[in-house]
Wavefront OBJ file of the C-alpha trace (Angstrom):
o trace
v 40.022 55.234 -18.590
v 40.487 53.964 -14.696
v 37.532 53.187 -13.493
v 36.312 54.987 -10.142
v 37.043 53.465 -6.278
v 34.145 51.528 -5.100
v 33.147 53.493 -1.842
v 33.283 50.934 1.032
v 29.641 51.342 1.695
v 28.602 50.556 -1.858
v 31.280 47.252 -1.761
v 29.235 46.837 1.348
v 25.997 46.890 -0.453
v 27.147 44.447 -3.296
v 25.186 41.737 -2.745
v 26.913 37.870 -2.546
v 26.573 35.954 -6.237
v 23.879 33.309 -5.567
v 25.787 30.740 -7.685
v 27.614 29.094 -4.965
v 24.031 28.139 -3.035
v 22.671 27.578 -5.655
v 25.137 24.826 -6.858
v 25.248 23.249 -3.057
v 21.258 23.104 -3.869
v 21.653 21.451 -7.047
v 24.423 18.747 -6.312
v 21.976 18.000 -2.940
v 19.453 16.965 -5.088
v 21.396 15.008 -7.392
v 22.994 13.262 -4.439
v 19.627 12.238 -2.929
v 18.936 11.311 -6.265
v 21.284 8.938 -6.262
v 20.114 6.683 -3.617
v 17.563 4.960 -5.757
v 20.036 3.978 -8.055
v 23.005 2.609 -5.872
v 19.912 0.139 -4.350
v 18.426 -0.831 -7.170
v 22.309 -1.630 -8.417
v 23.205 -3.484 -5.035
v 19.492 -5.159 -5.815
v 21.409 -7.267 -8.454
v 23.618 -8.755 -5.775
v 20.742 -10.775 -4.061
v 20.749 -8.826 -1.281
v 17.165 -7.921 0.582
v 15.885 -4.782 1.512
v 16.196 -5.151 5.694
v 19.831 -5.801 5.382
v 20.320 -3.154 3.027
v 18.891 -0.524 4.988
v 21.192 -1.460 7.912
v 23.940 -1.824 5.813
v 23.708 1.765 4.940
v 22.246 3.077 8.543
v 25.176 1.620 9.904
v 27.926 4.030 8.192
v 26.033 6.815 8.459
v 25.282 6.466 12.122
v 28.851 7.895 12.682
v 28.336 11.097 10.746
v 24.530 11.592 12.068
v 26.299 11.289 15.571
v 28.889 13.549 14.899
v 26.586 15.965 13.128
v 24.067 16.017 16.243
v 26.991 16.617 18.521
v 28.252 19.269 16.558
v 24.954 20.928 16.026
v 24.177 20.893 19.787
v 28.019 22.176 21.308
v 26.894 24.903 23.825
v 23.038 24.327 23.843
v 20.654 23.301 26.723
v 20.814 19.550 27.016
v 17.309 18.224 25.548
v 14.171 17.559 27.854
v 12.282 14.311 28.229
v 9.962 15.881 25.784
v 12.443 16.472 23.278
v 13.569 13.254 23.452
v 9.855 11.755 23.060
v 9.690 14.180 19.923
v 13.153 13.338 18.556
v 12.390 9.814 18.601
v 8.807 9.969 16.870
v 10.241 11.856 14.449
v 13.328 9.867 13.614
v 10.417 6.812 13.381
v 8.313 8.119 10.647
v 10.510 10.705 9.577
v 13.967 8.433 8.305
v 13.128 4.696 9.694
v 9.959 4.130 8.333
v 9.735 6.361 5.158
v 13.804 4.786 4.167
v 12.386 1.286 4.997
v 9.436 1.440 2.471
v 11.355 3.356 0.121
v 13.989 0.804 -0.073
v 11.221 -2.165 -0.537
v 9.349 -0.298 -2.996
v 12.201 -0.151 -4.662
v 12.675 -3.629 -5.555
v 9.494 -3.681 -7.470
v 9.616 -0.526 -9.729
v 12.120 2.030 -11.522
v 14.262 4.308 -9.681
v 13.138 7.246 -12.122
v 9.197 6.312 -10.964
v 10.214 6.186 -7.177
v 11.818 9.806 -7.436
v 8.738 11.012 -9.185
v 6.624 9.508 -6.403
v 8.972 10.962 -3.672
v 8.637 14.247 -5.492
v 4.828 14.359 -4.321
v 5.938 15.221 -1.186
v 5.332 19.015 -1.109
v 1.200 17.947 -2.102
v 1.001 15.452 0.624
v 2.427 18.201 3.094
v -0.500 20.589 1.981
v -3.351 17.464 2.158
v -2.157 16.869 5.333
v -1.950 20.303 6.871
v -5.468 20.437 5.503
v -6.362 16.923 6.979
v -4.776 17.559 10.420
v -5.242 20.962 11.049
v -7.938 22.285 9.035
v -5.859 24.534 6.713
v -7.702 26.070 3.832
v -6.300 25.888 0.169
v -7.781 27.118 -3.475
v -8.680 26.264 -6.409
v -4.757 27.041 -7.614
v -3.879 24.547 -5.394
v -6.428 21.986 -6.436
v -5.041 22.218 -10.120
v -1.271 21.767 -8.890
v -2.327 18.505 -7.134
v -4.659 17.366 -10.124
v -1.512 18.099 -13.077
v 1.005 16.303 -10.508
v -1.076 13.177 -9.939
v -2.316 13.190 -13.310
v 1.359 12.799 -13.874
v 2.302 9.881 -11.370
v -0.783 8.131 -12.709
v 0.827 8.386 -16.949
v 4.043 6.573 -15.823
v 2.570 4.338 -13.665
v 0.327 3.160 -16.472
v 3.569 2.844 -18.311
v 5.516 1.295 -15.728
v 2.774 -1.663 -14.820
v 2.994 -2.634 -18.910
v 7.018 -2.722 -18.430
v 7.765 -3.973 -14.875
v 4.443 -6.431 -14.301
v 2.139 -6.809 -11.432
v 3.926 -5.759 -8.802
v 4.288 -2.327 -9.195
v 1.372 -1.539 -7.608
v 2.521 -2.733 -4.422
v 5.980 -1.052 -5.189
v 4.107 2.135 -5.943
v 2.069 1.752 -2.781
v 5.254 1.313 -0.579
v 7.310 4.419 -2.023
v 4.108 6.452 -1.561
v 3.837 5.233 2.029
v 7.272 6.083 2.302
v 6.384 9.884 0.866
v 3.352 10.193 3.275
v 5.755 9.330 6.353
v 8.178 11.887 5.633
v 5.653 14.330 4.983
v 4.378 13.446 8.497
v 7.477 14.441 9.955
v 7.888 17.644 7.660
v 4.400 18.700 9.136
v 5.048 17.680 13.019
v 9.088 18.553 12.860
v 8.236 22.570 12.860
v 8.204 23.054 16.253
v 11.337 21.280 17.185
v 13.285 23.137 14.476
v 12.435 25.754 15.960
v 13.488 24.604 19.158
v 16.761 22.665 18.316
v 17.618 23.650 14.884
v 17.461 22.137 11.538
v 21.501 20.587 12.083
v 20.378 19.192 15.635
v 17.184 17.942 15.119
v 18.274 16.049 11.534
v 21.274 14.323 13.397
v 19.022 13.396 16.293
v 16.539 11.989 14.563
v 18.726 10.017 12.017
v 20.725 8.491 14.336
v 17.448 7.233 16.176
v 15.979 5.559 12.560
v 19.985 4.246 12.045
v 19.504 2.289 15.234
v 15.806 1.090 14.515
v 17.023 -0.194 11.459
v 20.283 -2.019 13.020
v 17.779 -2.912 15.821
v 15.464 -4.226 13.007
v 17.815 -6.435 10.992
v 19.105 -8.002 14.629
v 15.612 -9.192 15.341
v 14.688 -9.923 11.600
v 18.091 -12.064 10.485
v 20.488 -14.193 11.700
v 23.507 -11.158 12.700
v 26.307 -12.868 10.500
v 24.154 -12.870 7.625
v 25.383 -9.486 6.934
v 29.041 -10.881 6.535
v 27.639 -12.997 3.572
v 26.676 -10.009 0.963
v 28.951 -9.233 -1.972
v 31.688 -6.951 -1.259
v 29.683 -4.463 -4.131
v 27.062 -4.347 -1.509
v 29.062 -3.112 1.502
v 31.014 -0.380 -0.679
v 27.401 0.638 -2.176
v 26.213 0.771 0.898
v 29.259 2.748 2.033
v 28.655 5.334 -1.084
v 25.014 5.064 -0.029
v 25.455 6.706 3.375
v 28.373 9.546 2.708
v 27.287 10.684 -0.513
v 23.956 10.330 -1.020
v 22.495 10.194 2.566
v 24.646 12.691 4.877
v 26.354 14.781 2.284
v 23.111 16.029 0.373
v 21.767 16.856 4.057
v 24.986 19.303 4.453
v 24.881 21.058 1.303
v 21.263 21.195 1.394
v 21.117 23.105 4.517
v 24.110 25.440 3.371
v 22.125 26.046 0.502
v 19.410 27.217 2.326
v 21.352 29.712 4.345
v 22.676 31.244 1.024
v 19.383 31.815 -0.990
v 16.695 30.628 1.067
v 14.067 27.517 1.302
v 12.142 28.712 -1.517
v 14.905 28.840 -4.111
v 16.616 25.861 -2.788
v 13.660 23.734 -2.849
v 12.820 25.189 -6.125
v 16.496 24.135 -7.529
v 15.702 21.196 -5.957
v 13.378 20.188 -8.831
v 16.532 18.801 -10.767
v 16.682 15.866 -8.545
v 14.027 13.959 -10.439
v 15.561 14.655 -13.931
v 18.802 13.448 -12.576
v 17.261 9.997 -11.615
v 16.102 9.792 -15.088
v 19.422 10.408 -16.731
v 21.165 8.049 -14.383
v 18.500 5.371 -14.201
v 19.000 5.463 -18.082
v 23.295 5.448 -18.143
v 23.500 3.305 -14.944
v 20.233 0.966 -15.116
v 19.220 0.507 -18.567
v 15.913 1.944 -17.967
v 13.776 2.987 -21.066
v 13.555 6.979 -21.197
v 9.639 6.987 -23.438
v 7.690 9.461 -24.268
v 5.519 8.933 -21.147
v 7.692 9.072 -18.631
v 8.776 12.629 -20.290
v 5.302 13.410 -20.085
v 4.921 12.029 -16.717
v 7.877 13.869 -15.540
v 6.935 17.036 -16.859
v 3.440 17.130 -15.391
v 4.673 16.404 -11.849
v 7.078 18.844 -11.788
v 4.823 21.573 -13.071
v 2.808 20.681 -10.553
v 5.051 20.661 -7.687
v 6.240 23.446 -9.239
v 2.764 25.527 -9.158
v 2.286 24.929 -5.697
v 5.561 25.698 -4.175
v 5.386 29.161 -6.260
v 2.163 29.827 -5.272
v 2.795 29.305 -1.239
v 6.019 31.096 -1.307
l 1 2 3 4 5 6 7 8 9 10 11 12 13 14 15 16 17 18 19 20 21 22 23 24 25 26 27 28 29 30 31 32 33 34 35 36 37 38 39 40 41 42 43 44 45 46 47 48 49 50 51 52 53 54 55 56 57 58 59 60 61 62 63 64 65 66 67 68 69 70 71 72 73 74 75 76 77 78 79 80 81 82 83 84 85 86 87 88 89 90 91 92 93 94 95 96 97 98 99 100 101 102 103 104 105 106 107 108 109 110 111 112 113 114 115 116 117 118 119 120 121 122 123 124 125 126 127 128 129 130 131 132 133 134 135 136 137 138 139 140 141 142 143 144 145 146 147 148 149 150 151 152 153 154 155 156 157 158 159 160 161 162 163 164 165 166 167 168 169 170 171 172 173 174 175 176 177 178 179 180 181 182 183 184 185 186 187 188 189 190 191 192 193 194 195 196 197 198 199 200 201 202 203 204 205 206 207 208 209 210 211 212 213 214 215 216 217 218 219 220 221 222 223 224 225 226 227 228 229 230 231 232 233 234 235 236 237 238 239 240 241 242 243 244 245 246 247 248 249 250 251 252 253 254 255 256 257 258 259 260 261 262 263 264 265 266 267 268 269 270 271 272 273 274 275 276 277 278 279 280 281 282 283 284 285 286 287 288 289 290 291 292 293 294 295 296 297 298 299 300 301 302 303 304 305 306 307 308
Protein backbone atom coordinates (compact mmCIF):
# COMPACT_ATOMS: atom_id res chain seq x y z
CA UNK A 1 0.00 0.00 0.00
CA UNK A 2 1.43 3.73 -1.02
CA UNK A 3 1.14 5.71 1.58
CA UNK A 4 -0.90 9.11 1.16
CA UNK A 5 0.86 12.76 -0.01
CA UNK A 6 1.68 14.79 2.95
CA UNK A 7 -0.45 18.04 2.29
CA UNK A 8 2.06 20.96 2.29
CA UNK A 9 0.40 22.51 5.24
CA UNK A 10 0.70 19.42 7.40
CA UNK A 11 4.73 19.07 6.11
CA UNK A 12 4.47 22.62 7.26
CA UNK A 13 3.24 21.72 10.63
CA UNK A 14 5.87 18.87 11.20
CA UNK A 15 7.72 20.11 13.76
CA UNK A 16 11.95 20.15 13.49
CA UNK A 17 13.55 16.83 15.44
CA UNK A 18 15.08 18.37 18.60
CA UNK A 19 18.12 16.03 18.34
CA UNK A 20 20.36 18.30 16.54
CA UNK A 21 20.03 21.16 19.57
CA UNK A 22 20.02 19.03 21.69
CA UNK A 23 23.44 17.44 20.75
CA UNK A 24 25.03 21.20 20.17
CA UNK A 25 23.74 21.45 24.03
CA UNK A 26 25.36 18.42 25.09
CA UNK A 27 28.88 18.61 23.34
CA UNK A 28 28.79 22.55 24.89
CA UNK A 29 28.82 21.21 28.10
CA UNK A 30 31.29 18.64 27.64
CA UNK A 31 33.55 21.20 26.02
CA UNK A 32 33.35 23.60 29.00
CA UNK A 33 33.90 20.64 30.83
CA UNK A 34 36.95 20.22 29.54
CA UNK A 35 38.70 23.24 30.66
CA UNK A 36 39.37 21.96 34.12
CA UNK A 37 41.11 19.19 32.85
CA UNK A 38 43.49 20.63 30.07
CA UNK A 39 44.74 23.08 33.30
CA UNK A 40 45.06 20.82 35.73
CA UNK A 41 47.15 18.67 32.85
CA UNK A 42 49.27 21.84 31.77
CA UNK A 43 49.51 22.18 35.90
CA UNK A 44 52.11 19.30 35.61
CA UNK A 45 54.33 21.42 33.42
CA UNK A 46 55.24 23.97 36.24
CA UNK A 47 53.48 26.50 34.82
CA UNK A 48 51.41 29.15 37.23
CA UNK A 49 48.04 30.13 37.05
CA UNK A 50 48.58 34.11 35.77
CA UNK A 51 50.47 32.92 32.81
CA UNK A 52 48.12 30.33 32.09
CA UNK A 53 45.19 32.38 31.94
CA UNK A 54 46.94 34.68 29.41
CA UNK A 55 48.21 31.97 27.63
CA UNK A 56 44.75 30.92 26.83
CA UNK A 57 43.08 34.67 26.73
CA UNK A 58 45.51 35.33 24.23
CA UNK A 59 44.19 32.79 21.38
CA UNK A 60 40.92 33.33 22.05
CA UNK A 61 41.06 37.08 21.87
CA UNK A 62 41.00 36.59 18.01
CA UNK A 63 37.78 34.61 17.89
CA UNK A 64 36.00 36.83 20.79
CA UNK A 65 36.98 39.77 18.36
CA UNK A 66 35.77 38.28 15.43
CA UNK A 67 32.66 36.99 17.14
CA UNK A 68 31.78 40.64 18.56
CA UNK A 69 32.30 42.03 15.11
CA UNK A 70 30.23 39.61 13.58
CA UNK A 71 27.50 39.83 16.12
CA UNK A 72 27.34 43.65 15.82
CA UNK A 73 27.53 44.03 11.52
CA UNK A 74 24.63 46.54 10.91
CA UNK A 75 23.81 47.59 14.57
CA UNK A 76 23.99 51.06 16.30
CA UNK A 77 27.56 51.58 17.37
CA UNK A 78 27.53 51.18 21.38
CA UNK A 79 27.09 54.26 23.81
CA UNK A 80 29.47 55.35 26.53
CA UNK A 81 27.13 53.48 28.73
CA UNK A 82 27.40 50.38 26.97
CA UNK A 83 30.82 50.50 27.02
CA UNK A 84 30.90 51.19 30.98
CA UNK A 85 28.51 48.03 31.13
CA UNK A 86 30.49 45.88 28.68
CA UNK A 87 33.51 46.39 30.57
CA UNK A 88 32.07 45.64 34.20
CA UNK A 89 30.76 42.79 32.91
CA UNK A 90 33.69 41.34 31.04
CA UNK A 91 35.52 42.10 34.78
CA UNK A 92 33.49 39.91 36.95
CA UNK A 93 31.83 38.12 34.37
CA UNK A 94 35.15 36.17 32.39
CA UNK A 95 38.38 38.01 34.06
CA UNK A 96 37.76 37.56 37.47
CA UNK A 97 35.52 34.39 37.75
CA UNK A 98 38.41 32.50 34.90
CA UNK A 99 41.20 33.93 37.16
CA UNK A 100 39.97 32.25 40.44
CA UNK A 101 38.80 29.35 38.68
CA UNK A 102 42.11 28.67 37.25
CA UNK A 103 43.90 29.17 40.89
CA UNK A 104 41.44 27.14 42.59
CA UNK A 105 42.28 24.79 40.42
CA UNK A 106 45.68 24.07 41.43
CA UNK A 107 44.57 23.05 44.82
CA UNK A 108 41.61 20.60 44.23
CA UNK A 109 40.07 18.04 41.58
CA UNK A 110 38.73 19.08 38.37
CA UNK A 111 35.53 16.80 39.02
CA UNK A 112 35.04 19.00 42.58
CA UNK A 113 35.60 22.40 40.69
CA UNK A 114 32.77 21.46 38.07
CA UNK A 115 30.52 20.48 40.89
CA UNK A 116 31.24 23.82 42.56
CA UNK A 117 30.77 25.73 39.22
CA UNK A 118 27.54 23.82 38.87
CA UNK A 119 26.11 25.92 41.94
CA UNK A 120 25.76 28.59 39.81
CA UNK A 121 22.00 28.53 39.02
CA UNK A 122 21.52 28.72 43.37
CA UNK A 123 23.84 31.59 43.68
CA UNK A 124 21.83 33.39 40.79
CA UNK A 125 18.54 32.89 42.89
CA UNK A 126 20.46 34.04 46.49
CA UNK A 127 21.50 36.83 44.77
CA UNK A 128 18.39 38.00 42.99
CA UNK A 129 17.00 37.58 46.47
CA UNK A 130 20.00 39.50 48.09
CA UNK A 131 20.04 42.35 45.52
CA UNK A 132 16.70 42.82 44.60
CA UNK A 133 14.47 41.48 47.11
CA UNK A 134 13.05 38.54 45.08
CA UNK A 135 10.91 36.12 46.98
CA UNK A 136 11.49 32.24 46.77
CA UNK A 137 9.74 29.02 48.65
CA UNK A 138 10.16 26.49 50.54
CA UNK A 139 10.80 24.26 47.07
CA UNK A 140 13.49 26.36 46.54
CA UNK A 141 14.96 26.21 50.00
CA UNK A 142 15.15 22.29 49.66
CA UNK A 143 16.93 22.53 46.10
CA UNK A 144 19.65 24.74 47.70
CA UNK A 145 19.83 22.55 50.99
CA UNK A 146 20.19 18.84 48.70
CA UNK A 147 22.81 20.80 46.37
CA UNK A 148 25.01 22.12 49.17
CA UNK A 149 24.49 19.19 51.18
CA UNK A 150 26.15 17.73 48.16
CA UNK A 151 29.26 20.12 47.65
CA UNK A 152 29.78 19.76 51.39
CA UNK A 153 30.02 15.24 50.99
CA UNK A 154 32.88 15.63 48.42
CA UNK A 155 34.49 18.26 49.94
CA UNK A 156 34.74 16.23 53.12
CA UNK A 157 36.14 13.64 50.81
CA UNK A 158 38.33 15.75 48.90
CA UNK A 159 40.15 17.55 52.14
CA UNK A 160 41.05 13.63 53.38
CA UNK A 161 42.56 13.06 49.66
CA UNK A 162 44.07 16.39 48.46
CA UNK A 163 45.21 17.98 52.15
CA UNK A 164 44.81 21.37 53.58
CA UNK A 165 44.52 23.36 50.91
CA UNK A 166 41.43 22.63 49.50
CA UNK A 167 39.69 24.85 51.43
CA UNK A 168 41.28 27.71 49.95
CA UNK A 169 40.91 25.95 46.47
CA UNK A 170 37.26 25.47 47.25
CA UNK A 171 36.96 29.07 48.37
CA UNK A 172 38.54 30.40 45.06
CA UNK A 173 36.33 28.25 42.53
CA UNK A 174 33.31 29.36 44.58
CA UNK A 175 34.43 32.98 44.29
CA UNK A 176 34.85 32.30 40.83
CA UNK A 177 30.96 30.85 40.70
CA UNK A 178 29.65 33.93 42.67
CA UNK A 179 31.37 36.34 39.99
CA UNK A 180 29.82 34.83 37.12
CA UNK A 181 26.63 34.67 38.72
CA UNK A 182 27.08 38.45 39.23
CA UNK A 183 27.27 38.98 35.71
CA UNK A 184 24.37 36.42 34.85
CA UNK A 185 22.18 38.66 37.22
CA UNK A 186 23.45 42.31 35.95
CA UNK A 187 24.05 41.05 32.06
CA UNK A 188 20.00 40.97 31.44
CA UNK A 189 19.60 44.21 30.39
CA UNK A 190 22.39 44.43 27.93
CA UNK A 191 21.28 41.18 26.27
CA UNK A 192 18.56 42.63 25.73
CA UNK A 193 20.08 45.52 24.32
CA UNK A 194 23.03 44.02 22.27
CA UNK A 195 22.34 40.41 22.08
CA UNK A 196 23.63 37.35 23.64
CA UNK A 197 26.52 36.95 20.40
CA UNK A 198 27.50 40.76 20.94
CA UNK A 199 27.53 41.18 24.38
CA UNK A 200 29.61 37.59 25.02
CA UNK A 201 32.32 38.74 22.42
CA UNK A 202 32.46 42.19 23.99
CA UNK A 203 32.86 41.27 27.17
CA UNK A 204 35.42 38.40 26.56
CA UNK A 205 37.60 40.23 24.67
CA UNK A 206 37.66 42.95 27.56
CA UNK A 207 38.63 39.97 30.43
CA UNK A 208 41.27 38.54 27.42
CA UNK A 209 42.99 41.88 27.67
CA UNK A 210 42.79 42.23 31.61
CA UNK A 211 44.36 39.07 31.77
CA UNK A 212 47.25 39.87 29.05
CA UNK A 213 47.26 43.29 30.86
CA UNK A 214 47.61 41.27 34.15
CA UNK A 215 50.47 38.89 33.34
CA UNK A 216 52.47 42.18 31.75
CA UNK A 217 52.36 43.86 35.11
CA UNK A 218 52.64 40.55 37.20
CA UNK A 219 55.82 38.76 35.17
CA UNK A 220 58.68 39.47 33.43
CA UNK A 221 56.93 39.43 29.40
CA UNK A 222 59.47 36.71 28.06
CA UNK A 223 58.65 34.50 30.77
CA UNK A 224 55.91 33.26 28.68
CA UNK A 225 58.50 32.04 25.98
CA UNK A 226 59.92 29.71 28.76
CA UNK A 227 56.73 27.22 29.30
CA UNK A 228 56.74 23.74 27.77
CA UNK A 229 55.59 23.55 24.33
CA UNK A 230 52.49 21.11 26.04
CA UNK A 231 51.52 24.31 27.66
CA UNK A 232 51.13 26.60 24.62
CA UNK A 233 49.22 23.79 22.51
CA UNK A 234 46.96 23.20 25.81
CA UNK A 235 46.48 26.46 26.01
CA UNK A 236 45.73 26.61 22.28
CA UNK A 237 43.03 23.57 22.77
CA UNK A 238 42.02 25.55 25.85
CA UNK A 239 40.71 28.59 23.97
CA UNK A 240 39.07 26.98 20.55
CA UNK A 241 37.56 24.07 21.99
CA UNK A 242 36.70 24.47 25.25
CA UNK A 243 36.39 28.31 25.65
CA UNK A 244 34.86 29.79 22.23
CA UNK A 245 33.45 26.69 20.67
CA UNK A 246 31.10 25.60 23.67
CA UNK A 247 29.93 29.43 23.60
CA UNK A 248 28.79 28.79 19.76
CA UNK A 249 27.04 25.65 20.09
CA UNK A 250 25.64 26.67 23.27
CA UNK A 251 23.87 29.57 21.90
CA UNK A 252 22.71 27.51 18.71
CA UNK A 253 21.39 25.22 21.06
CA UNK A 254 19.37 27.59 22.61
CA UNK A 255 17.77 28.84 19.46
CA UNK A 256 16.73 25.18 18.63
CA UNK A 257 14.99 24.05 21.93
CA UNK A 258 15.20 26.82 24.21
CA UNK A 259 17.18 27.96 27.58
CA UNK A 260 15.33 25.65 29.66
CA UNK A 261 16.13 22.43 27.82
CA UNK A 262 19.55 23.48 26.96
CA UNK A 263 20.49 24.35 30.37
CA UNK A 264 18.76 21.30 31.50
CA UNK A 265 21.02 19.08 28.93
CA UNK A 266 23.52 21.02 30.24
CA UNK A 267 23.58 18.93 33.45
CA UNK A 268 25.95 16.35 31.61
CA UNK A 269 28.80 18.68 31.90
CA UNK A 270 29.60 17.68 35.45
CA UNK A 271 29.42 13.87 34.77
CA UNK A 272 31.72 14.43 31.91
CA UNK A 273 34.43 16.02 34.23
CA UNK A 274 34.14 12.99 36.27
CA UNK A 275 34.70 10.50 33.51
CA UNK A 276 37.57 12.49 32.13
CA UNK A 277 39.14 13.56 35.40
CA UNK A 278 39.15 9.68 35.96
CA UNK A 279 40.67 8.52 32.12
CA UNK A 280 42.82 11.71 31.82
CA UNK A 281 43.85 12.56 35.61
CA UNK A 282 43.85 9.53 37.61
CA UNK A 283 41.35 10.86 39.92
CA UNK A 284 39.55 8.34 42.32
CA UNK A 285 35.74 7.97 41.17
CA UNK A 286 34.30 6.82 45.29
CA UNK A 287 31.28 6.34 46.41
CA UNK A 288 31.08 9.95 47.71
CA UNK A 289 31.77 11.80 45.03
CA UNK A 290 28.79 9.65 43.27
CA UNK A 291 26.83 10.69 46.07
CA UNK A 292 28.06 14.13 45.99
CA UNK A 293 27.41 14.36 42.38
CA UNK A 294 24.09 13.10 42.49
CA UNK A 295 22.80 15.41 45.20
CA UNK A 296 23.98 18.56 43.40
CA UNK A 297 22.55 17.81 40.37
CA UNK A 298 19.18 16.95 41.80
CA UNK A 299 19.35 19.96 43.25
CA UNK A 300 20.22 22.14 40.47
CA UNK A 301 18.01 20.13 38.85
CA UNK A 302 14.83 20.95 41.24
CA UNK A 303 15.30 24.45 40.95
CA UNK A 304 15.77 25.01 37.33
CA UNK A 305 12.42 22.79 36.85
CA UNK A 306 10.68 24.52 39.25
CA UNK A 307 11.48 28.28 37.78
CA UNK A 308 10.94 27.25 34.28
Amino acid sequence: MVAPPVSPVAAATVAPSPWPGLLLAAGGAVAFSGKAIIVKLAYRHGVDAVTLIMLRMLFALPLFVALAWWAGRGKPALTARDWRAVVGLGFCGYYLASFLDFAGLQYISASFERLILYLNPTLVLLLGALLFGRRFGGREVTALLVSYAGVALVFGHEARLEGPNVGLGALLVFGSAVSYAVYLVYSGEEVRRLGSLRLTGLATSVACVLCIAQYLLLRPWDTALAVAPAVVWLSVLNATACTFAPVIMVMMAIERVGATLASQTGMIGPMSTIAMGVVFLGEPFTAWVAAGTALVLLGVWMLTRRRH
